[in-house]
GUKOL-146707 format. One line per field, with one value per residue (C-alpha): residue in three letters; y, z, x. Coordinates in Angstrom, 1 decimal. Layout:
# residues N
res = c(ALA; ...)
py = c(Y; ...)
pz = c(Z; ...)
px = c(X; ...)
END
This chain:
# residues 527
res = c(UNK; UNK; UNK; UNK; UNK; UNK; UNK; UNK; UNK; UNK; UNK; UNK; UNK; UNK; UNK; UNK; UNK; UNK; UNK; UNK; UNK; UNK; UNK; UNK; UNK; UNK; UNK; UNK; UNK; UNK; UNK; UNK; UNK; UNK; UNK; UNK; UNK; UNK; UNK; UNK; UNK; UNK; UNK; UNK; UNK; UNK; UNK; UNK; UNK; UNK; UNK; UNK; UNK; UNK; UNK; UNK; UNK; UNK; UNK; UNK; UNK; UNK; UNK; UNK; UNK; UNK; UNK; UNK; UNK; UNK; UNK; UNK; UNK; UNK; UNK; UNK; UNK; UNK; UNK; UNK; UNK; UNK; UNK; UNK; UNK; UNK; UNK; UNK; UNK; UNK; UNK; UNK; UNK; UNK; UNK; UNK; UNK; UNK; UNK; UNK; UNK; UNK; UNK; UNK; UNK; UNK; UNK; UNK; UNK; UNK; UNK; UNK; UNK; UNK; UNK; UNK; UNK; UNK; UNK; UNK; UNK; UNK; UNK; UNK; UNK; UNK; UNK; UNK; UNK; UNK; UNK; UNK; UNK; UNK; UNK; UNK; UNK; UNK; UNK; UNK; UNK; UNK; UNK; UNK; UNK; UNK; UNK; UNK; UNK; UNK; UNK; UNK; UNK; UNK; UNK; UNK; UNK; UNK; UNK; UNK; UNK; UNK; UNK; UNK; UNK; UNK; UNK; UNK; UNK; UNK; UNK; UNK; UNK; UNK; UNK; UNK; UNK; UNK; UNK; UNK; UNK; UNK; UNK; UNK; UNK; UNK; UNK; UNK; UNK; UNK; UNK; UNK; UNK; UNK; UNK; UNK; UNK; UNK; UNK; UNK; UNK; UNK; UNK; UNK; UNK; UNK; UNK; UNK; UNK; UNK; UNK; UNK; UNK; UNK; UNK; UNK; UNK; UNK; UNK; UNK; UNK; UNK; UNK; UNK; UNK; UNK; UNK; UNK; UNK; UNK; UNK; UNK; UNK; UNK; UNK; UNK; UNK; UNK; UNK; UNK; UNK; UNK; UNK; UNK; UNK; UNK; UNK; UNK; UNK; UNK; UNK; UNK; UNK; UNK; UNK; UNK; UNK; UNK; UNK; UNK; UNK; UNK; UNK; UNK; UNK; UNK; UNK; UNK; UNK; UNK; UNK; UNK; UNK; UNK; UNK; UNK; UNK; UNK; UNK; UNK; UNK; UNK; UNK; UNK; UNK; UNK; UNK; UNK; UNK; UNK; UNK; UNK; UNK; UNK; UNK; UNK; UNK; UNK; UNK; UNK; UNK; UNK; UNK; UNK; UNK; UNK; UNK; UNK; UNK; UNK; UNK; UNK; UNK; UNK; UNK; UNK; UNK; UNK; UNK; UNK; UNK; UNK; UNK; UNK; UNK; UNK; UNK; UNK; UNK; UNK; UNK; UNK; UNK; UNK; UNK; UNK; UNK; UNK; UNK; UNK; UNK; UNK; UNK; UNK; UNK; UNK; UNK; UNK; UNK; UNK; UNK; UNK; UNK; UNK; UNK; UNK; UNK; UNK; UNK; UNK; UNK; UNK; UNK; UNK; UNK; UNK; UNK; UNK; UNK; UNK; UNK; UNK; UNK; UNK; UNK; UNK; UNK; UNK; UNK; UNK; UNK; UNK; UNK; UNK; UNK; UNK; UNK; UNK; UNK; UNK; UNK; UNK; UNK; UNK; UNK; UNK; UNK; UNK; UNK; UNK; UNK; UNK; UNK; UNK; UNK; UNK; UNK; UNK; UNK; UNK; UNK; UNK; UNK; UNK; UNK; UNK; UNK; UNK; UNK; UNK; UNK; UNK; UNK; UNK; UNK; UNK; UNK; UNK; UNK; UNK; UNK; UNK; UNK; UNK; UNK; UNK; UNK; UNK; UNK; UNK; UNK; UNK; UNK; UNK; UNK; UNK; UNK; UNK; UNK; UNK; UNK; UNK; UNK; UNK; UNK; UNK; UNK; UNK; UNK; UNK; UNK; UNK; UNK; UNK; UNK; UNK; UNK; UNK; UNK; UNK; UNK; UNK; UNK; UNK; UNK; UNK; UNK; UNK; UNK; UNK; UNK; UNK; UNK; UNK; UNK; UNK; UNK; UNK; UNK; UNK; UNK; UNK; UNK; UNK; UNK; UNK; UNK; UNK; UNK; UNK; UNK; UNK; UNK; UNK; UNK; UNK; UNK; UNK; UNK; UNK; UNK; UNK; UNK; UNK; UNK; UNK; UNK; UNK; UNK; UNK; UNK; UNK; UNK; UNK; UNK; UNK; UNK)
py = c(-57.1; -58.5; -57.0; -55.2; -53.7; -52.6; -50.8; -49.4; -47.5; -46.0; -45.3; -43.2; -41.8; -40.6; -38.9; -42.2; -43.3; -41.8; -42.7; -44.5; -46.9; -47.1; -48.6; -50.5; -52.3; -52.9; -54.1; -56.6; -58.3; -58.9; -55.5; -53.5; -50.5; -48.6; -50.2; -49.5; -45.7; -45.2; -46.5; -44.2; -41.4; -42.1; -43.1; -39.7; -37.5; -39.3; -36.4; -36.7; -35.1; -33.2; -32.8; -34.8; -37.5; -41.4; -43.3; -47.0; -49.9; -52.6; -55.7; -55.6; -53.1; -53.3; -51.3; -51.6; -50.3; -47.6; -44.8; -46.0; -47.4; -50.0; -51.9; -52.2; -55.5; -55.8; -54.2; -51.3; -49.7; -50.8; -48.4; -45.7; -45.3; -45.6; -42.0; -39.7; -41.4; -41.7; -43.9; -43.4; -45.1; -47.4; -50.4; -50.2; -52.4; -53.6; -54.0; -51.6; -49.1; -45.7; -42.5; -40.8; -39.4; -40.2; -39.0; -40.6; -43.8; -45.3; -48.3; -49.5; -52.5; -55.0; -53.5; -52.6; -49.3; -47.4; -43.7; -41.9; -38.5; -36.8; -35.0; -31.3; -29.2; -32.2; -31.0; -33.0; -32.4; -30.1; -27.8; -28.9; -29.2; -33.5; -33.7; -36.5; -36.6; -37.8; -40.5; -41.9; -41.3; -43.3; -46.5; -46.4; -46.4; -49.5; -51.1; -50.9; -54.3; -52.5; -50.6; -54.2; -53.0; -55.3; -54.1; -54.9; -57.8; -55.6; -53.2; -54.9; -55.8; -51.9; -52.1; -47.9; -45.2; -41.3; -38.0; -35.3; -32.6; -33.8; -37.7; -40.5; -43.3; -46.6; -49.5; -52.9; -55.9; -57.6; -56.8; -56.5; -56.0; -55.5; -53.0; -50.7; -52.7; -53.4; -49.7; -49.5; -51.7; -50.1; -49.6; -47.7; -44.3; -41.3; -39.6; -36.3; -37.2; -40.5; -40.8; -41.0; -38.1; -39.5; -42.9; -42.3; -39.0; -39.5; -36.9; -37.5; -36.2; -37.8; -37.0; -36.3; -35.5; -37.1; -35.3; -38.8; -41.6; -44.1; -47.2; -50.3; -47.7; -44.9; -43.1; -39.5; -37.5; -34.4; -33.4; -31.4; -29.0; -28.6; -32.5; -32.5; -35.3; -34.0; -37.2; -38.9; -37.2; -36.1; -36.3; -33.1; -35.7; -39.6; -41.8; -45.7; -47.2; -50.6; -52.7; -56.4; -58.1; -59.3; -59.4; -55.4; -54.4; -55.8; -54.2; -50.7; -51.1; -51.9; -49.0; -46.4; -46.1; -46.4; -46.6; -49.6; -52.8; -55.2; -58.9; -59.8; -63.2; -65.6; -67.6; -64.0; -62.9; -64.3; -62.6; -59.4; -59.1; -58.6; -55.5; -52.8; -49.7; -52.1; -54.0; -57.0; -56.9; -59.8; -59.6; -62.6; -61.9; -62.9; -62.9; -66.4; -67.8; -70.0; -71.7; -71.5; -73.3; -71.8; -74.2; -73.7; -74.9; -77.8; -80.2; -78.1; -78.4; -81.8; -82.0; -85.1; -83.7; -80.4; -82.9; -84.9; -81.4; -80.4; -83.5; -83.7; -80.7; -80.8; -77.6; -78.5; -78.6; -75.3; -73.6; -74.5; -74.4; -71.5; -69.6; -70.5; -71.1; -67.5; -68.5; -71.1; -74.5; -73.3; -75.4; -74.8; -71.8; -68.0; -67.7; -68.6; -68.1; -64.3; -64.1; -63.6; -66.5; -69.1; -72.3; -74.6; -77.9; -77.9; -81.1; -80.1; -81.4; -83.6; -84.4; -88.2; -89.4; -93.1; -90.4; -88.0; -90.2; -92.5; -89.0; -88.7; -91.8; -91.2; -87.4; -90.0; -87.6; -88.3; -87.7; -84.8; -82.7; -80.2; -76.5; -74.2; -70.9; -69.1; -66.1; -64.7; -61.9; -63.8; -64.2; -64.5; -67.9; -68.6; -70.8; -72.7; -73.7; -74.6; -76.8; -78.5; -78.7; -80.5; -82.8; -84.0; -84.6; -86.4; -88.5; -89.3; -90.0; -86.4; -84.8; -81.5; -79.0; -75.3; -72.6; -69.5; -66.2; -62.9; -60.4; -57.9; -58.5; -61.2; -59.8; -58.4; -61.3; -64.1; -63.8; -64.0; -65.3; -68.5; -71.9; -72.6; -70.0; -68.7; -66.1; -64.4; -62.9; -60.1; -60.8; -58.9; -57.9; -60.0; -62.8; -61.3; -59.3; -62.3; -63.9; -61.1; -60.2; -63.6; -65.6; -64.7; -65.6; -62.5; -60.7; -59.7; -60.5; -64.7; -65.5; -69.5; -69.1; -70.4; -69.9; -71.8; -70.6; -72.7; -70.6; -67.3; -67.5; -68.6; -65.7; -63.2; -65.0; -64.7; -60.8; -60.7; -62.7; -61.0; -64.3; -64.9; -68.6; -69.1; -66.8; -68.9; -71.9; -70.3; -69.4; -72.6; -74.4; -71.8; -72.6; -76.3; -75.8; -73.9; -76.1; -79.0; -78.2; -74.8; -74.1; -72.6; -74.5; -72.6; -74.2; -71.4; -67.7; -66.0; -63.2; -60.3; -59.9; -56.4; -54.5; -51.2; -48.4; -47.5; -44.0; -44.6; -43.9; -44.8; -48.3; -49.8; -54.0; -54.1; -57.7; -55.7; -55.8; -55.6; -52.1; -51.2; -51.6; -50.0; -46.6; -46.9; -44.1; -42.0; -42.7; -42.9; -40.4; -39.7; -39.5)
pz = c(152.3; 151.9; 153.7; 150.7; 149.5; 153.3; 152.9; 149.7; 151.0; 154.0; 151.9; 149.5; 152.4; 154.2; 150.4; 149.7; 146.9; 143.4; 141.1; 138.6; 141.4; 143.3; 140.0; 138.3; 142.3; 143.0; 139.0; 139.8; 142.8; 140.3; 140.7; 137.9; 136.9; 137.6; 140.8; 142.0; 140.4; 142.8; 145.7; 145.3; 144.9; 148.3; 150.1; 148.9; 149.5; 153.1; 154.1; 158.1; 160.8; 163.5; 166.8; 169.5; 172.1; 170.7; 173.3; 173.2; 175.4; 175.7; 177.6; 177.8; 180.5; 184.4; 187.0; 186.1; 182.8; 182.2; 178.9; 178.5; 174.8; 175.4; 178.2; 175.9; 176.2; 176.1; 174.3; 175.7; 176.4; 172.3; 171.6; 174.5; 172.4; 169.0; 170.6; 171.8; 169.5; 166.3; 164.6; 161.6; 159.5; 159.5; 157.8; 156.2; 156.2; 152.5; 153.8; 152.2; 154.8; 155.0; 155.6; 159.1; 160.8; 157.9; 154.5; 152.6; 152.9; 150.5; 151.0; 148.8; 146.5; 149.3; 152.3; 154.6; 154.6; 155.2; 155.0; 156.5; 155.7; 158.8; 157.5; 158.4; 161.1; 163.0; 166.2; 170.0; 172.2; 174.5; 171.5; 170.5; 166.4; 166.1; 164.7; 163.1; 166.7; 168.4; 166.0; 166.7; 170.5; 170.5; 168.6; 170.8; 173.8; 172.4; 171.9; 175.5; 177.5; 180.4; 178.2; 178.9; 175.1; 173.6; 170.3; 171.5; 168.4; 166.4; 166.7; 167.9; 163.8; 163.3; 164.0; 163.5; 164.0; 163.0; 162.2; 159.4; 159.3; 158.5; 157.3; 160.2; 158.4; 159.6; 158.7; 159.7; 160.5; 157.7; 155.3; 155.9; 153.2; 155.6; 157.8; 157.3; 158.3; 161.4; 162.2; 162.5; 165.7; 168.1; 170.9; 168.8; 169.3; 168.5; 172.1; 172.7; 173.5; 172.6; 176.0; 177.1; 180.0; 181.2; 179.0; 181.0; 180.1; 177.6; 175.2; 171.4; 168.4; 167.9; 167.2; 171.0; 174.0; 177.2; 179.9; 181.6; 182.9; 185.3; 184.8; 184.8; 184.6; 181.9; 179.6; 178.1; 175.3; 173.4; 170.1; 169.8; 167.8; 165.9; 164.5; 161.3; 159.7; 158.9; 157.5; 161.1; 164.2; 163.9; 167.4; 169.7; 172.8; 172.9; 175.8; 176.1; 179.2; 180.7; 181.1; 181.3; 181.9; 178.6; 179.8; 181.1; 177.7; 175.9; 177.4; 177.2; 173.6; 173.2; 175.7; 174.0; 177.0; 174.8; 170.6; 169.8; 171.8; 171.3; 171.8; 171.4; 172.6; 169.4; 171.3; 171.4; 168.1; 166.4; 169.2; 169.3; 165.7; 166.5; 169.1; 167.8; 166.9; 167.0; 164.0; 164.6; 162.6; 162.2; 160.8; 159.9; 160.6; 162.2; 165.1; 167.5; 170.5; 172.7; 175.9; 176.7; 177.5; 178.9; 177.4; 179.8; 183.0; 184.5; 183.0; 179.9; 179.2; 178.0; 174.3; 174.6; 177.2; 175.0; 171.6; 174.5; 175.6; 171.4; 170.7; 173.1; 172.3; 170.0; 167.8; 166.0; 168.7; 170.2; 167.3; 167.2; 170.7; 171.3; 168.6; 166.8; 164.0; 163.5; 163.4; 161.6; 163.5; 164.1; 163.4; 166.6; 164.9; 164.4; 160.7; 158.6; 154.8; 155.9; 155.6; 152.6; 152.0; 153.9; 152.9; 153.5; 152.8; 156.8; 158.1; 160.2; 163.8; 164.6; 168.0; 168.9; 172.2; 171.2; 170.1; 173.3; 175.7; 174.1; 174.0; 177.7; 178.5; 176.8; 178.9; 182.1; 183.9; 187.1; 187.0; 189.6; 188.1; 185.0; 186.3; 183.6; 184.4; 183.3; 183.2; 181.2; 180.3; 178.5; 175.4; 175.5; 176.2; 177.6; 180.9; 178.8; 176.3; 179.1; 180.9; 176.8; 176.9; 180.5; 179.4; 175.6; 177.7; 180.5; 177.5; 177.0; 180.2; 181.2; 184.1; 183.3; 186.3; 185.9; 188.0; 187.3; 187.7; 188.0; 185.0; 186.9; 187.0; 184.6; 181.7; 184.4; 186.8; 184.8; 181.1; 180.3; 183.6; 184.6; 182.7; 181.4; 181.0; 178.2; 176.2; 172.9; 170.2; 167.6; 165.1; 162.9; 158.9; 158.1; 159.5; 160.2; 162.3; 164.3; 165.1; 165.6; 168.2; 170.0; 168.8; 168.2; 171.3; 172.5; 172.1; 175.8; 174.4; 174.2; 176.0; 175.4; 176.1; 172.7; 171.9; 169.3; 167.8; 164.2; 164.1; 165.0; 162.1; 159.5; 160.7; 159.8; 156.6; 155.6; 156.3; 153.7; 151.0; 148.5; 146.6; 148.0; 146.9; 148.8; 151.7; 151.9; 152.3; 154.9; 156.6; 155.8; 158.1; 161.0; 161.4; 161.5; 164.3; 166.1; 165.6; 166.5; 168.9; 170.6; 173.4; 171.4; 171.5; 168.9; 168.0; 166.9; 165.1; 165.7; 164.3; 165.3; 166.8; 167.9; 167.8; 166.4; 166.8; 163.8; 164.4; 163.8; 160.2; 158.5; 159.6; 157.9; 158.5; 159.3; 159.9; 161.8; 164.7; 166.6; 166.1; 163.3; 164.9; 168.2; 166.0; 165.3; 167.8; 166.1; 162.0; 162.6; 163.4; 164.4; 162.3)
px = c(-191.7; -188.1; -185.3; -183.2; -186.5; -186.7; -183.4; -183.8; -186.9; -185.6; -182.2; -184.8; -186.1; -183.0; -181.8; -179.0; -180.6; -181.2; -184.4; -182.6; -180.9; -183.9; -185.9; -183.1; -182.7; -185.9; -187.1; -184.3; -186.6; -189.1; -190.9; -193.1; -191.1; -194.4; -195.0; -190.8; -191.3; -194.3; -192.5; -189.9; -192.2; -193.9; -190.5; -189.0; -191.6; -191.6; -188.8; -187.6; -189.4; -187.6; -188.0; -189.5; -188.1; -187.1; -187.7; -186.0; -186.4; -183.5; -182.6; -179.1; -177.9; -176.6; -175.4; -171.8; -172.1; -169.3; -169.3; -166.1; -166.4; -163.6; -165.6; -168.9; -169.4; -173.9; -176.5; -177.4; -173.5; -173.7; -176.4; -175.0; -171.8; -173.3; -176.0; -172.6; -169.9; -168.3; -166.4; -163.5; -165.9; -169.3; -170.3; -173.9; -176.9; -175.6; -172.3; -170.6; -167.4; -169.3; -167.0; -167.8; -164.7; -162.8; -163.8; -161.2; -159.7; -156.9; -154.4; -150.9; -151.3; -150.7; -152.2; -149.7; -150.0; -153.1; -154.6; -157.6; -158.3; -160.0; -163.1; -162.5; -164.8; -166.1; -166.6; -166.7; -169.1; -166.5; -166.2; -162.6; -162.2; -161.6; -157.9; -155.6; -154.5; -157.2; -157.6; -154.1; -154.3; -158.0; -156.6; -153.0; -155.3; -157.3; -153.9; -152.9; -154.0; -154.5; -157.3; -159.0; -160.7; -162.9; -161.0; -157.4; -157.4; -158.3; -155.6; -152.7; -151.8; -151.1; -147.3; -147.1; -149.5; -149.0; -150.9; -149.8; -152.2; -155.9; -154.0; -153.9; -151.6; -151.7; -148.8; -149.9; -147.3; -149.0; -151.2; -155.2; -157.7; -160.5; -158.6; -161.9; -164.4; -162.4; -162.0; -165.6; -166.0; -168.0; -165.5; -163.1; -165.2; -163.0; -162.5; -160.6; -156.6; -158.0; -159.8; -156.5; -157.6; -161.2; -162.1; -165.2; -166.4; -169.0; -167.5; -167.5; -168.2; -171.7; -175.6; -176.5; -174.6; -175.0; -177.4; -178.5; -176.2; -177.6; -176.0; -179.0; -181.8; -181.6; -179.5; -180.7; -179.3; -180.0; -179.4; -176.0; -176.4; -172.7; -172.9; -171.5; -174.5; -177.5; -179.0; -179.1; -180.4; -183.7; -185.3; -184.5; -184.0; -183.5; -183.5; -183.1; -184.4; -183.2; -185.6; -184.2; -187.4; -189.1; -192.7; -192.3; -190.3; -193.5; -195.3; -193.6; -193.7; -197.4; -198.3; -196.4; -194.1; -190.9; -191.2; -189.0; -187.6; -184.8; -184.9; -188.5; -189.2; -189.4; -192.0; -194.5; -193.8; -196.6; -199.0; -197.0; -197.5; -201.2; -201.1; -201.8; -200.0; -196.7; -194.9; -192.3; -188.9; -187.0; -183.5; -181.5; -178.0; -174.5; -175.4; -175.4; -176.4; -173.7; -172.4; -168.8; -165.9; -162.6; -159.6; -157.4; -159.6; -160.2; -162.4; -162.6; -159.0; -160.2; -160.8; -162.8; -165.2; -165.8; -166.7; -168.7; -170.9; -171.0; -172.0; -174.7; -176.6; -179.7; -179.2; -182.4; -184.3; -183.3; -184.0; -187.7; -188.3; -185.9; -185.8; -189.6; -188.1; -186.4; -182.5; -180.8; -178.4; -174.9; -172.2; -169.8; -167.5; -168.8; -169.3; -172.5; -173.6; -174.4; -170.6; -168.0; -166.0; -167.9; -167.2; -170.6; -168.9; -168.2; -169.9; -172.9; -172.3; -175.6; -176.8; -175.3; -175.7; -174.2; -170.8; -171.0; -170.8; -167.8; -166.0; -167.2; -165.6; -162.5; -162.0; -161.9; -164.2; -165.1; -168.5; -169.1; -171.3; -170.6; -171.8; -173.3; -173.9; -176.3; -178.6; -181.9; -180.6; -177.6; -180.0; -183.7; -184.8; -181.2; -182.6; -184.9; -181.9; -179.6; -182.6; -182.8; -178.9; -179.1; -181.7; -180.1; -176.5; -178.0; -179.4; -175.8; -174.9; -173.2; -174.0; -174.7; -176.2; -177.3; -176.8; -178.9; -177.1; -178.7; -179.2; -177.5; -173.7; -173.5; -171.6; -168.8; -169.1; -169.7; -169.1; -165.4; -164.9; -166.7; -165.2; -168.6; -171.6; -174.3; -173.2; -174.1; -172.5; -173.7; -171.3; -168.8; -169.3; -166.6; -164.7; -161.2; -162.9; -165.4; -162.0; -159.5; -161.9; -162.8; -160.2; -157.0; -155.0; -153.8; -157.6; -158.7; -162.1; -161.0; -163.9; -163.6; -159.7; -158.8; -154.9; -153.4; -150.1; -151.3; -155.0; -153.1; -151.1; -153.8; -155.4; -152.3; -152.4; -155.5; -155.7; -152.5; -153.9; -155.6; -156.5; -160.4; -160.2; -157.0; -158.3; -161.5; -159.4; -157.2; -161.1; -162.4; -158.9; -159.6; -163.2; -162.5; -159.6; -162.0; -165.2; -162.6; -160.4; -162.2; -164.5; -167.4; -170.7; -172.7; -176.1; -178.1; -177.6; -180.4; -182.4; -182.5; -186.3; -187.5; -190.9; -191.5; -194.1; -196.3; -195.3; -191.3; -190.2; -187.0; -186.6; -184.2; -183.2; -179.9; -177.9; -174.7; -176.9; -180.2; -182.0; -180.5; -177.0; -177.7; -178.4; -182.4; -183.1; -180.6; -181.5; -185.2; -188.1; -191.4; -194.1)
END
């Protein structure tokens, strides 16, 4: 079954979808309108059970994992925010901004100037009505570097905040089309005073409230029962358990010890697919797999010796052996075809030895060896790449070494702070937003230390321009300074890979992110 017909039956399940868009969709795949009328029948007759305990098993968490939404930087602090928070808005599977928080959103003609109507009688988990308020206090604290928010790119391009009555308006230095789809980044949960009190709290205005918090183990919710959302929410209790090691997350799945598991090892899938009682999704999406280099240290500061290290990577290779086949060859900057405005004339970086070491040469390196850090739980298969990556630039005469991290620790020690490490990335819905976040030179999220005064104004220009053809030329200049001159070595986006249990309805495939962008426990049900 394809992915949109995937969607459009759990949106016909879940009561988002009409008859009459459900057959005119689906007889537009290629579908009998017989055969779409039937599926529609079944799918919205298949009404949401209530009740029970979601159980979800994800690599992705540590020890030092906080409920402060601004720190979220792996999976499973993703997911914990996504159970007690809520956003302004949402993006959906299609890729369309839902209202949440807000229920109205309106811009003027260029784009400076913003509005969000708060929806009225939302409640936090603390009992406290969510206000106009709040919203402005939660993006002013996102705004502060010493907020260290993963979102601080985001939000630094609103130049004036305020709140009249149930209207947050928001003027930007510039203008910015996508301003929505920003808004829905996962750190910028609405938090009472903004978080501004306790960042740490766990308080929102989401499905489930927080009754289990231990960091690198568990996380346990239950349902609260003043959410505004009836749609979403169904299980009386949910509970994600870390469990970083991808033999033992298998295994929970196929037991029944938890009902759904992210990051399934491409390499398995094929054998998973056969247990039963379990279904494997597999998601094509924005999301990528990387090594990288800080810019401003020592020997990365070379430009030569990062084009040597890009061009002595094999991204073929990595994807079959790495990926089995489920992902697609990056091209050393963030976007692909999954993207608006991608431009796909880009030259595809190959694998050249013969070029690599010439560039090696040229960086007048001294030869000592080039450390690469890395850990498993960076993506799945992550020590395997890096042993491929050490192998194909040895082939070229560099002399790459690896030094295995632990799982635990590695996104707060390692990531964002070693010169050269594995990394991954989950994406954004659209591309202002992929390099507002990691890009732009004042983001605290820079994780390659990229700062160019040139890409930082393209950047402001292309959230003005209302133009796509020019705007995809503006796009189409960033990703080659970027692929060019950055410290990104992307050779793979990968799908997203997770297994299911037979007995979870309302799946829906969604390319924001891996189970159902970190909210599968929350949309889906038990049978």
């Amino acid at each position: 079954m394809t992915d949109p017909l995937d969607r459009m039956i759990a949106a016909a399940q879940a009561g988002r979808m009409s008859r009459r868009e459900f057959v005119g969709r689906t007889t537009a795949l290629g579908l009998s309108a017989g055969l779409a009328s039937a599926l529609f029948t079944k799918a919205a007759h298949a009404q949401p059970k209530k009740g029970g305990l979601i159980r979800m098993g994800m690599q992705g968490g540590e020890s030092t994992n906080s409920l402060d939404p601004a720190l979220a930087a792996s999976e499973v602090p993703f997911a914990v925010n996504y159970t007690w928070g809520e956003m302004l808005v949402d993006v959906s599977a299609g890729g369309e901004v839902v209202m949440r928080i807000a229920e109205e959103v309106s811009a003027n003609a260029d784009a400076t100037e913003w509005k969000f109507k708060i929806r009225q009688g939302v409640e936090f988990h603390n009992g406290k009505t969510v206000t106009a308020e709040d919203v402005v206090a939660t993006l002013r604290r996102h705004t502060d570097e010493k907020s260290q928010s993963g979102a601080l790119g985001i939000v630094q391009g609103i130049s004036e905040m305020s709140a009249e009555g149930d209207m947050v308006t928001l003027k930007l230095a510039s203008g910015n089309a996508d301003l929505p789809f920003l808004l829905a980044d996962y750190h910028l949960v609405i938090q009472p005073n903004g978080g501004v009190d306790n960042p740490t709290e766990g308080v929102g205005a989401g499905p489930y409230k927080v009754v289990v918090h231990e960091p690198g183990v568990r996380h346990g919710f239950e349902k609260f029962a003043n959410y505004f959302d009836d749609t979403i929410g169904h299980a009386d209790q949910t509970e994600i358990l870390v469990i970083n090691d991808g033999t033992a997350r298998t295994s929970a799945v196929q037991s029944g010890q938890v009902h759904m598991i992210n990051r399934v090892d491409p390499k398995i899938a094929e054998l998973l697919k056969r247990a039963p009682g379990v279904q494997v999704k597999s998601v094509p999406g924005r999301g990528h797999y990387v090594f990288i280099m800080h810019c401003d240290t020592a020997p990365f500061d070379n430009n030569d010796l990062r084009t040597a290290l890009k061009l002595a990577i094999n991204r073929q290779e990595m994807v079959d052996k790495i990926l089995g086949g489920l992902g697609s060859i990056g091209n050393d900057f963030p976007i692909n075809a999954a993207y608006p405005l991608f431009d796909d004339s880009i030259p595809q970086r190959e694998y050249d030895p013969a070029a690599a070491a010439d560039h090696y040469a040229k960086s007048g390196h001294d030869g000592s060896p080039i450390i690469l850090q890395v850990a498993q739980g960076a993506f799945p298969g992550a020590v395997e790449a890096a042993q491929l990556f050490q192998q194909s630039a040895n082939a070229a005469g560099i002399p790459l070494e690896i030094k295995r991290e632990p799982d635990d620790g590695y996104w707060s020690n390692v990531w964002n702070v070693a010169p050269f490490c594995a990394s991954y990335w989950g994406g954004r819905p659209v591309q202002d937003q992929m390099y507002a976040t990691a890009y732009l030179s004042t983001a605290d999220w820079n994780d390659t230390r990229f700062k160019n005064a040139k890409f930082d104004e393209l950047l402001l220009a292309a959230r003005a321009e209302l133009n796509s053809d020019t705007r995809k030329a503006t796009y189409s200049e960033m990703a080659k300074m970027v692929r060019d001159e950055g410290g990104l070595i992307l050779p793979m986006f990968n799908d997203f890979v997770e297994a299911v249990r037979d007995e979870v309805q309302g799946w829906e495939p969604d390319p924001n992110g891996e189970l159902m962008n970190g909210r599968a426990h929350v949309k889906c049900w038990l049978a």
